[in-house]
C-alpha positions as CSV (number, residue, x, y, z in Angstrom):
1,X,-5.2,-64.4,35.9
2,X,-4.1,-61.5,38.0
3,X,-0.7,-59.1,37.5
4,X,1.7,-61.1,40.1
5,X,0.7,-64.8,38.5
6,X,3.8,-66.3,37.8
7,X,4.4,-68.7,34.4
8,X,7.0,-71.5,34.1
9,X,7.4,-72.2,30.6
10,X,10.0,-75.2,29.6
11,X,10.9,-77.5,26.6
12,X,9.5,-80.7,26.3
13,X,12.4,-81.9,28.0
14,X,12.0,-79.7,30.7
15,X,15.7,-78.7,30.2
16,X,15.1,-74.9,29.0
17,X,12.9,-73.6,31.7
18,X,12.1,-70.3,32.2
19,X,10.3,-68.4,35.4
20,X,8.5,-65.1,34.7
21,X,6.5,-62.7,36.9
22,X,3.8,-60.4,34.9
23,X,4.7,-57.3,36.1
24,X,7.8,-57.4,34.5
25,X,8.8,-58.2,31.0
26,X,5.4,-59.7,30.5
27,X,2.4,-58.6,30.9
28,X,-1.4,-59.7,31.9
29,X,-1.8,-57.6,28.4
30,X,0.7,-59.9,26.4
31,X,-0.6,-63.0,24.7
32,X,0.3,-66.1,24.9
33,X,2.2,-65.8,21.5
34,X,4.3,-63.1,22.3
35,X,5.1,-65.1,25.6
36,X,6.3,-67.7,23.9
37,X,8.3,-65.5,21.6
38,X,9.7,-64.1,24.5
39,X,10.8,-67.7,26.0
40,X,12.1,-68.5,22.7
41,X,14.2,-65.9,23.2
42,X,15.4,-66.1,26.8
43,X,16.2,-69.5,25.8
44,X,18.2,-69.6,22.9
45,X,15.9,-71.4,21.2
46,X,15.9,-70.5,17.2
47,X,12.4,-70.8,15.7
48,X,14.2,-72.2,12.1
49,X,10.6,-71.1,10.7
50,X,8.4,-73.4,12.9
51,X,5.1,-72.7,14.2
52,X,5.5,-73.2,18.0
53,X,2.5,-74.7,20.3
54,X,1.7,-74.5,23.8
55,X,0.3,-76.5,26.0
56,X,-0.8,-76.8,29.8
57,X,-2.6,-79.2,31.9
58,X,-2.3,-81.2,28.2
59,X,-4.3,-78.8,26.4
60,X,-3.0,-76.6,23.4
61,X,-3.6,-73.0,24.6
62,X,-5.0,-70.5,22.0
63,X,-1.7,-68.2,20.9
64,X,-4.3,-65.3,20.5
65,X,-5.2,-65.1,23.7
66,X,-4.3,-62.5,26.3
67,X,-1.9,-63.9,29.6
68,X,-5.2,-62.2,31.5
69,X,-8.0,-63.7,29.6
70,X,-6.5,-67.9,31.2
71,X,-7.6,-69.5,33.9
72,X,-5.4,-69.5,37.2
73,X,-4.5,-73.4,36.8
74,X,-2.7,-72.7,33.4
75,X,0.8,-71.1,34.7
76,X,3.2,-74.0,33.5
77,X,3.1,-74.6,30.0
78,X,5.0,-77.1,28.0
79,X,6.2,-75.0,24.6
80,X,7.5,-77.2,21.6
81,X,7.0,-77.1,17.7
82,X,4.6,-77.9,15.4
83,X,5.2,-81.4,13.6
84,X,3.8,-83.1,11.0
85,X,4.1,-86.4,10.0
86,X,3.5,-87.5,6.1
87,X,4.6,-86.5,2.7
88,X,4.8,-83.3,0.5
């Protein structure tokens, strides 16, 4: 990914989107975790605790990664929380 590779990052409703160039706020350094910390953010979106995932192109996207280290097709991710179905 190079420096002026935009992301769109949106709800699973695609009603909280956000647009962000990575020269700016973010980073090619950042990872993908703090990205999504920072769209949480943007958004208003409160965490309540959850473990958020991300996904693009319908694959989850490792939160350790650096915004460098993905490939040029992954700039729109889908971010929602973790569920789990079941019992205790």
């Amino acid at each position: 990914m190079i420096a002026t590779t935009r992301i769109e990052m949106s709800d699973l409703s695609q009603q909280k989107r956000m647009n962000t160039d990575l020269s700016d706020e973010l980073t090619p350094q950042h990872t993908v975790e703090q990205a999504v910390e920072h769209y949480l953010s943007r958004s208003g979106i409160h965490d309540n605790g959850l473990r958020w995932n991300v996904y693009s192109r319908g694959v989850r996207l490792d939160k350790k990664s650096r915004l460098s280290d993905l490939p040029e097709a992954d700039t729109r991710w889908t971010v929602m929380p973790e569920v789990a179905a079941g019992g205790r």
